[in-house]
C-alpha positions in Angstrom: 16.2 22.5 -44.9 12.6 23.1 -45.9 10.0 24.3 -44.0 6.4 24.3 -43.9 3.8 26.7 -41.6 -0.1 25.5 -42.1 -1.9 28.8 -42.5 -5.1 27.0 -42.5 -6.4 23.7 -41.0 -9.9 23.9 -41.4 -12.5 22.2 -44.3 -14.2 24.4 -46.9 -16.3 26.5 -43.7 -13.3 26.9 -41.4 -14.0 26.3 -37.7 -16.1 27.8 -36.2 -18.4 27.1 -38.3 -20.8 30.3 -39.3 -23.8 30.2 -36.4 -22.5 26.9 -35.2 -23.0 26.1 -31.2 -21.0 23.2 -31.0 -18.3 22.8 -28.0 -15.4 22.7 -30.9 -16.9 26.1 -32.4 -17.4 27.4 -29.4 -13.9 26.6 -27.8 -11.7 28.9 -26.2 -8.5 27.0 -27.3 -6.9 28.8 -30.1 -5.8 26.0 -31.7 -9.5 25.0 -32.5 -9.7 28.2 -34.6 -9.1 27.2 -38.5 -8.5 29.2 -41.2 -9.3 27.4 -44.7 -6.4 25.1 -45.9 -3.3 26.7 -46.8 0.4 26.4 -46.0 3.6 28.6 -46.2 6.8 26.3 -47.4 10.0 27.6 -47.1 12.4 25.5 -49.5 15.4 25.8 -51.9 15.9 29.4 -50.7 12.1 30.0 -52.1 8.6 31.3 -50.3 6.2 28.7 -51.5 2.2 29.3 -50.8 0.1 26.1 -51.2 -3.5 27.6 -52.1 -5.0 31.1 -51.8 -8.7 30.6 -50.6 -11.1 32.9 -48.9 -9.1 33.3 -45.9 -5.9 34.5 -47.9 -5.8 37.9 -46.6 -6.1 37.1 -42.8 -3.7 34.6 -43.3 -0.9 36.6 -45.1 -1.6 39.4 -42.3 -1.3 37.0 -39.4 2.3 35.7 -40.6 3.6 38.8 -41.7 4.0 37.2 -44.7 6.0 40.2 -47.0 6.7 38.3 -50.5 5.9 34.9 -52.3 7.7 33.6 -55.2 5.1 30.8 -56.1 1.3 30.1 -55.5 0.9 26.2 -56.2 -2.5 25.5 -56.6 -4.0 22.3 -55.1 -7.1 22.1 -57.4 -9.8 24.8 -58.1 -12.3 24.7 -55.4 -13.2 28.0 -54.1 -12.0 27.3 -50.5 -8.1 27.1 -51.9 -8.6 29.5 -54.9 -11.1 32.2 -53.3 -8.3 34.8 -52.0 -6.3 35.3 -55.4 -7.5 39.0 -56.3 -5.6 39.6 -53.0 -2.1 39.0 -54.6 -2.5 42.9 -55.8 -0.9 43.6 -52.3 1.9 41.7 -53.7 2.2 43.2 -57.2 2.1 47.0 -55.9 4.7 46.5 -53.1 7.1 43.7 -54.6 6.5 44.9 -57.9 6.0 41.8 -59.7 3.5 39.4 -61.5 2.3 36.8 -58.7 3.7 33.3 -60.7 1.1 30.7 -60.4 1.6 26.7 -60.9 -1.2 24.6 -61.6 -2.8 22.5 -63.9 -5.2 23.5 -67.4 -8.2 22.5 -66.0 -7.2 25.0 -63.0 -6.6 27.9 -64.9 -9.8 27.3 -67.5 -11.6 27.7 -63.9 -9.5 30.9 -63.1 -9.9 32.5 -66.4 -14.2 32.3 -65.8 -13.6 33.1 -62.3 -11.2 36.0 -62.8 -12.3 36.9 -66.1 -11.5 40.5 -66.0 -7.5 39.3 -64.8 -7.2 37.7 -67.9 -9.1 40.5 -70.6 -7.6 41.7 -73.2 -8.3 45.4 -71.6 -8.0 44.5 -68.2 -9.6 46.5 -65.8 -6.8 49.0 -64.0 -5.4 47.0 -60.9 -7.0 43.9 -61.9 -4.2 41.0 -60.2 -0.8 40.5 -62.1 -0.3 37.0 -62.3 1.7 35.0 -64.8 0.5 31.0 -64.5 2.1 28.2 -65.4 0.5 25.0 -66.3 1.7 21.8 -64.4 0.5 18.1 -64.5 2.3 15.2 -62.8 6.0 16.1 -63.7 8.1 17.2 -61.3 8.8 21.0 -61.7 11.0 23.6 -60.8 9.6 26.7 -58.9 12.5 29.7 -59.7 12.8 33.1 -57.7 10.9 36.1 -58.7 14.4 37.7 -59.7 14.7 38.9 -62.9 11.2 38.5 -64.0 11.1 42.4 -64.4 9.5 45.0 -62.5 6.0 46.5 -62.4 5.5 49.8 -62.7 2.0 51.1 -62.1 0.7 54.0 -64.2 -2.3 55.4 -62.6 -5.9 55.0 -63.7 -4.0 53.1 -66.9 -2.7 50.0 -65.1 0.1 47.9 -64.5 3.1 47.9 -67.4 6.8 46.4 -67.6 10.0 48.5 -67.7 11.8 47.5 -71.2 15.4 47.9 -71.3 15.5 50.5 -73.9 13.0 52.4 -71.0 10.1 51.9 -72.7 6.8 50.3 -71.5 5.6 47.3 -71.7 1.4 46.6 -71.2 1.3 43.4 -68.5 -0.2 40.3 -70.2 -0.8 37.8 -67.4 1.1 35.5 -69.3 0.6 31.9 -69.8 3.7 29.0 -69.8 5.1 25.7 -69.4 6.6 25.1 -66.4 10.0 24.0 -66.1 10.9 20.5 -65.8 14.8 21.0 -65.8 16.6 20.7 -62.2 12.7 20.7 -60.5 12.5 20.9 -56.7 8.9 20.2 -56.5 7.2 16.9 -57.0 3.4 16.8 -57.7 1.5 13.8 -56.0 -2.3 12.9 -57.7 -4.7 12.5 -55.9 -9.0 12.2 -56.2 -11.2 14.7 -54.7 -14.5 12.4 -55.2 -13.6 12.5 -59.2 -12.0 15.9 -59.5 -8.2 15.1 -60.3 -6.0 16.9 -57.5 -2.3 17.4 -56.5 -0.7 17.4 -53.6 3.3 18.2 -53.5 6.5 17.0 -52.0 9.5 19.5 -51.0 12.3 17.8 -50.2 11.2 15.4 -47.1 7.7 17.1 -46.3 4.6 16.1 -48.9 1.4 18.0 -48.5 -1.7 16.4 -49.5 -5.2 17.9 -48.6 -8.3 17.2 -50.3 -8.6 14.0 -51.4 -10.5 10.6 -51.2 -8.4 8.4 -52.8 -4.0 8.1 -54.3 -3.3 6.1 -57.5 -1.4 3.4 -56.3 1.5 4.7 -59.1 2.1 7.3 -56.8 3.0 6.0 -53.6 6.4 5.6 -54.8 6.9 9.5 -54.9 5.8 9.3 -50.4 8.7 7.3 -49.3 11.6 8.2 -46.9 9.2 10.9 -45.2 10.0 13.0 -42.2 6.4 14.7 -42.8 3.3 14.0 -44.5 0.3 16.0 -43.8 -3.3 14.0 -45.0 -6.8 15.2 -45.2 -9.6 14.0 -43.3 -12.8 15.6 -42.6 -14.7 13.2 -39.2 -14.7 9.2 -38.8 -17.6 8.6 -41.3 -16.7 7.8 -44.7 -16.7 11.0 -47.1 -17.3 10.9 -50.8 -14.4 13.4 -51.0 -11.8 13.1 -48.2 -10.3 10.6 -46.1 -12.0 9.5 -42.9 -10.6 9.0 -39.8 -9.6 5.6 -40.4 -8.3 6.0 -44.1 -6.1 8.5 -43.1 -4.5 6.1 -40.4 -4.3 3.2 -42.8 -2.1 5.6 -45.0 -0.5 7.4 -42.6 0.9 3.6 -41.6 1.0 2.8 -45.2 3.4 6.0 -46.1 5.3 5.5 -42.8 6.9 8.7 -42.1 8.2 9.5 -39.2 5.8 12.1 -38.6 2.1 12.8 -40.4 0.1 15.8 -39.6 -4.1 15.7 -40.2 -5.4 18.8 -41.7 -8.9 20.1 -43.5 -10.7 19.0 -40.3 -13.9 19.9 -39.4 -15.6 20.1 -36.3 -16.9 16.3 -36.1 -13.8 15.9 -34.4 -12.8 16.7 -30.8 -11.4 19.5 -29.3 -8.1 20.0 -30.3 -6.3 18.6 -26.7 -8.7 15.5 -26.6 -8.0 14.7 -30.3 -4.2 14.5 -29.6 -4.8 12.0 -26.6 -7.7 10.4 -28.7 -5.0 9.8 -31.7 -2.2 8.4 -29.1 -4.9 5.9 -27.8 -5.8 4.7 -31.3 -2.2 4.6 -32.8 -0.8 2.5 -30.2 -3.5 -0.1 -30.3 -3.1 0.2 -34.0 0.7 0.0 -33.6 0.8 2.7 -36.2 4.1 3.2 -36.9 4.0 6.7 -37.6 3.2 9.7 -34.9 0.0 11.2 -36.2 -1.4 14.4 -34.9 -3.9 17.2 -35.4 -2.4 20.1 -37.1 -3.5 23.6 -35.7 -3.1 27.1 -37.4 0.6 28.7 -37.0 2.4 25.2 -36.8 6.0 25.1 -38.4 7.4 21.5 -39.2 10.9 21.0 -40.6 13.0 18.5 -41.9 
């Protein structure tokens, strides 16, 4: 069984929108309030975050969220990277290196973004992560056991127990990932030209911020229970799916249920979107039940 909880919903500024007025930023309905994209997937007996942006903290908090194995990153824009010195949370109470998946590009961004993660001296409590690089391949995403322990020496930093006792200085470390037996499946995608990924786990794919899919890689969306797709209002975007692109592939994809997500507040409030999207489907005759995610919904298959 995998499952997967959308932290976040909303597009690069969340909704409400900072100083916004509008009756979607100003609605009562909490469904209308979005974090930035994220989600939470629970799969092969692993806890899976997809993206870490500036809403990371809240989000973690909110779900009670007490260890992660894996932090797949989507691509490196701000809005799903901007929460990652958070993960020292993680390090000091699981007491282990936060492993990060994503692609070179991604990490080139990390290491000027982060730069004092990744120095040779690192600042003391600067975030433990070890990252390994992706592309297309389908990779495997192991548990956190047996990676070795932190131990935190104070005002020195972070170091790893050796089994002769001694200690070991933390490297953030950078590897391949594993191909072997993977339980992951990356899906490319364009955001505008920026290459992205979405990912499949098992029968739920989650893609957010893109404009366009290769057609090479619609092979890799078939036999669906879930697909979540991005889409940002009904006017075509230079970097997401409009309204109506997201319906052509939702139909396109077929499965049995797809879920929008990264919406802004162009669209309706959250109740008149769901009747809006029944209306439209069936005199589309869209074969696949297409709804508005919200913050805090689980899907399963």
């Amino acid at each position: 069984m995998t499952k997967l909880t959308f932290l976040g919903t909303g597009t690069s500024q969340g909704v409400p929108i900072i100083a916004c007025q509008c009756a979607v930023c100003k609605s009562d309905d909490p469904r209308d309030k979005r974090f930035r994209a994220a989600a939470l997937v629970e799969h092969d007996g692993l806890q899976i975050l997809i993206d870490a942006g500036p809403d990371f903290r809240s989000q973690m908090l909110a779900h009670n969220v007490r260890h992660l194995d894996a932090i797949l990153l989507t691509h490196n824009h701000k809005d799903h990277t901007g929460g990652l010195d958070d993960v020292r949370s993680f390090n000091y109470i699981d007491k282990k290196a936060v492993e990060i998946y994503c692609e070179p590009r991604v990490l080139k961004s990390l290491q000027n973004d982060y730069a004092y993660a990744f120095a040779d001296h690192k600042y003391p409590g600067s975030p433990e992560w070890h990252v390994h690089l992706i592309d297309e391949r389908p990779f495997r995403v192991d548990s956190l056991k047996g990676t070795g322990d932190l131990e935190w020496v104070h005002d020195v930093g972070y170091f790893f127990r050796q089994a002769d006792g001694s200690l070991k200085p933390s490297d953030n470390a950078i590897l391949e990932a594993a191909h072997e037996q993977p339980n992951v499946i990356p899906i490319r995608g364009l955001h505008d030209q920026l290459p992205v990924l979405g990912f499949r786990f098992g029968n739920i794919a989650y893609i957010t911020d893109m404009s366009s899919i290769p057609e090479s890689e619609f092979a890799k969306l078939q036999g669906l229970e879930h697909v979540t797709l991005n889409t940002v209002g009904y006017h075509p975007h230079h970097s997401h799916f409009s309204l109506d692109q997201a319906l052509e592939l939702a139909q396109r994809i077929g499965a049995k249920h797809t879920w929008l997500t990264h919406l802004s507040h162009a669209f309706p409030q959250h109740e008149k979107f769901c009747a809006d999207l029944m209306q439209i489907c069936a005199e589309r005759k869209i074969n696949s039940i297409v709804q508005p995610a919200f913050d805090g919904l689980t899907i399963v298959a």
